[in-house]
Structures are given as structure tokens and as C-alpha cells.
C-alpha positions in Angstrom: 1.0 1.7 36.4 3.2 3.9 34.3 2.5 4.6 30.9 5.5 7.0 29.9 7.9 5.0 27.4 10.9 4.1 28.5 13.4 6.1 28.2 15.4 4.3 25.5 12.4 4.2 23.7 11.8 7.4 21.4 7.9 8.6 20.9 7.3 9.2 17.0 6.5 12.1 15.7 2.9 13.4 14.9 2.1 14.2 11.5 -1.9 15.8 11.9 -3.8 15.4 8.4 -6.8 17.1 7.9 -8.9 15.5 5.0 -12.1 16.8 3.4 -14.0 14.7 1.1 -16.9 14.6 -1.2 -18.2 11.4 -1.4 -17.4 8.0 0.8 -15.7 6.7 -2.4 -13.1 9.4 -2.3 -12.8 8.9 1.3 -11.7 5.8 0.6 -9.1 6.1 -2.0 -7.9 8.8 0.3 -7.1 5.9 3.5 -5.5 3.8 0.9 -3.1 6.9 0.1 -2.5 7.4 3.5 -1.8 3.7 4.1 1.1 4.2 1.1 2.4 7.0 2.9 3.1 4.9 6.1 4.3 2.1 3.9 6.8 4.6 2.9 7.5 6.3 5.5 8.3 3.1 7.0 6.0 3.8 10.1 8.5 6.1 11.2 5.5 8.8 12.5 2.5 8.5 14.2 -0.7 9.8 12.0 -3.7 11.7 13.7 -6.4 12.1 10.4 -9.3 14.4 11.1 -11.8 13.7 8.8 -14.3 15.8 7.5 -17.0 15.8 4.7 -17.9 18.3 2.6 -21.6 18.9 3.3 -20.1 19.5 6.9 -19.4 23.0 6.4 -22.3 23.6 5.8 -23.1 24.5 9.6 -21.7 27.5 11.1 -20.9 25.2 14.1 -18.5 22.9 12.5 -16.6 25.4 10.5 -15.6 27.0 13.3 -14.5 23.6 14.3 -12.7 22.6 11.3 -11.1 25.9 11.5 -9.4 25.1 14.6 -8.4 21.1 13.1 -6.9 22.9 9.9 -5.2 25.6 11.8 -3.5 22.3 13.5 -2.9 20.3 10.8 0.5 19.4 9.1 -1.3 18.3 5.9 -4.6 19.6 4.6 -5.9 16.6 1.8 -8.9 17.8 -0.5 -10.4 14.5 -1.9 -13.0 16.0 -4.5 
């Protein structure tokens, strides 16, 4: 089975978002911004959201992690 798209069929662009929060209810206000933004953008990209918490970089280990995500990412949010 081949899962290319066909070739009439364009892939959307990704946009990478990389969002840091403090506390779950900012995390959520945050997904319902990001649900506007593809409501406006009129689902015209595809969204990959790395999501991160604050107390997270804390350890050395995921820094160095979330390093590598934000050195990716097309959009940093900061949901404080």
C-alpha cells in the first residue's frame, strides 16, 4: 500500500510550535489559541505543538532536549 499523496494532491505546510507553560490552566487557554489560529488560517497548514512545562527544565536532561525542539520550531509560545 502506498501512502505518498497523490500527485494532484499538495502536502501542507508544517508550522512547529514550541509552547512552554506554567500551569495546566495556561496550557489550556494556549490549545484554544492555537485552535483560532487554524480557524484562521483556514486549515491551510499542518501544526506539530511540542509541549513543554515549566518545571521541566528543571532537569539538565530535558533542556538539552527542548533545546533541540526550540532550535526547530517556527513559533516559540510562552504561556506564563
Amino acid at each position: 500500500m502506498n501512502c505518498a499523496a497523490p500527485p494532484y494532491q499538495k502536502q501542507k505546510p508544517v508550522i512547529r510550535i514550541f509552547a512552554v507553560y506554567e500551569h495546566d490552566l495556561n496550557r489550556n487557554r494556549t490549545q484554544l489559541m492555537l485552535e483560532e489560529l487554524t480557524r484562521r488560517l483556514d486549515r491551510s497548514f499542518n501544526y506539530s505543538v511540542s509541549w513543554w512545562s515549566l518545571k521541566s527544565f528543571w532537569h539538565p536532561k530535558m533542556r538539552r532536549v527542548a533545546a533541540d525542539a526550540i532550535a526547530k520550531a517556527d513559533l516559540t509560545l510562552l504561556a506564563l
